[in-house]
N, C-alpha and C positions, 0 to 999 in steps of 0.2 A: 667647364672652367677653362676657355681654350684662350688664349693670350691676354694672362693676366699676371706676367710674370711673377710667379710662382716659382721659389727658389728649392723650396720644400714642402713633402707631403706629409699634411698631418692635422690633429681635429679629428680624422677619421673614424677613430677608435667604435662610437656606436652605433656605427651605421652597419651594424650584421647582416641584415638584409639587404644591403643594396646589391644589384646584380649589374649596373653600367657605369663606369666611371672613365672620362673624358679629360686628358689632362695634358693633352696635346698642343704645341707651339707656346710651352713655357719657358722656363728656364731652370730646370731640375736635372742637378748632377747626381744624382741619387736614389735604385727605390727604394724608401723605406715608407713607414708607418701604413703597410696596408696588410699587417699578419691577421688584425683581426675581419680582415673583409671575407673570409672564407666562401662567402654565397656572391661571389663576383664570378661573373659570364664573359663581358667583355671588359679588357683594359686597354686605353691605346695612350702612350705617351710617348710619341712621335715628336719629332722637332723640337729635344730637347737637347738637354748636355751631358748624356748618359753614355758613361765610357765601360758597365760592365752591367750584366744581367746579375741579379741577385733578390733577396730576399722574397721569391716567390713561392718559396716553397708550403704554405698554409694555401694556395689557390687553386686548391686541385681541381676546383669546379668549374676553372676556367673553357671558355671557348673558345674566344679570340684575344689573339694578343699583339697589339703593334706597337712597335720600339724601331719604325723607320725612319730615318733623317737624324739618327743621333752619331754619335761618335764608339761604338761599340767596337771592338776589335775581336773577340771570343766569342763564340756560340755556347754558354753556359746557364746552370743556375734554371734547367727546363726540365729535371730530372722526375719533378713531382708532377708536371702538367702530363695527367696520363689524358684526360677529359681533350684538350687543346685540339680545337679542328683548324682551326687557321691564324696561320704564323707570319708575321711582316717584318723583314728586316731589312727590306732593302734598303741601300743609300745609308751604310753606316763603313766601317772598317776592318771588317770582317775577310781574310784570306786565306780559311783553312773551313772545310766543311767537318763538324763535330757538335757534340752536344744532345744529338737529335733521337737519338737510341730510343727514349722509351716513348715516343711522339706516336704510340702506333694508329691512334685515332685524326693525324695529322691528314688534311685532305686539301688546303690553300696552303702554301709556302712560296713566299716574296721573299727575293733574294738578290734581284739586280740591284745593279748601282755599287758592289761591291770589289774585292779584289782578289776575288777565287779565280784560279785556272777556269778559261772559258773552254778550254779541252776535257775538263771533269765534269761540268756543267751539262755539258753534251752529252758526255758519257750517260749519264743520269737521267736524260730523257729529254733536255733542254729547258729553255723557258718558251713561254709565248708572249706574244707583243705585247702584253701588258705587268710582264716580270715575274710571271706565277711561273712556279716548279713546272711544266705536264705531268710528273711522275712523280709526286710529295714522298710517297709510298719509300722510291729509289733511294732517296738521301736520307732518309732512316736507316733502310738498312745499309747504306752504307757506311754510317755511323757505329752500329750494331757490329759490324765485319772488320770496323777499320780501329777500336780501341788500343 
């Protein structure tokens, strides 16, 4: 369902097993109506008009998660993704590294395009030429150390 502008998520409710949903380059200021997707793997709504992470906490089963190209300002709202191997954030509003603490199965992390000290970035292990963390691992625990 990738540009159909789509203002809001919802309908959802019986779809229990679905494990991919694509909702990418809409128009969704909001997540909501996806508590009952519990058996979701990947979610990506990228390119939307999402200014905070939230109601994710039913998708523990998740894998991957992309929320890049929005308006996000906080790393929040990730406390239940213990599952999550790959995180995308880049290219939102985000200038404080936080939130990441219990990500310990996190192994992709996107994160350029943002407005972190590019001196902590480094510190951390850097990125590579394509925006990923080198060291996912590093910005957990520095989450974990820095509450």
């Amino acid at each position: 369902m990738i540009r159909n502008s789509i203002s809001k998520i919802s309908g959802l409710d019986s779809l229990k097993n679905l494990e991919l949903l694509i909702l990418s380059s809409n128009q969704i200021k909001e997540i909501t109506g996806l508590e009952n997707l519990t058996n979701l793997k990947e979610l990506s709504l990228a390119r939307n008009q999402l200014n905070k992470i939230k109601n994710l906490d039913n998708l523990s089963n998740l894998n991957i998660l992309n929320l890049e190209w929005n308006n996000i300002a906080k790393i929040e709202g990730l406390h239940n993704l213990i599952n999550l191997k790959e995180l995308h954030l880049g290219y939102n509003n985000i200038s404080k590294i936080s939130g990441l603490e219990n990500l310990h199965n996190l192994e992709v992390f996107y994160i350029e395009g943002n407005d972190i000290d590019p001196n902590l970035i480094k510190e951390l292990g850097g990125l590579d030429s394509r925006g990923r963390a080198n060291e996912p691992q590093n910005f957990v625990e520095y989450c974990r150390t820095n509450k």
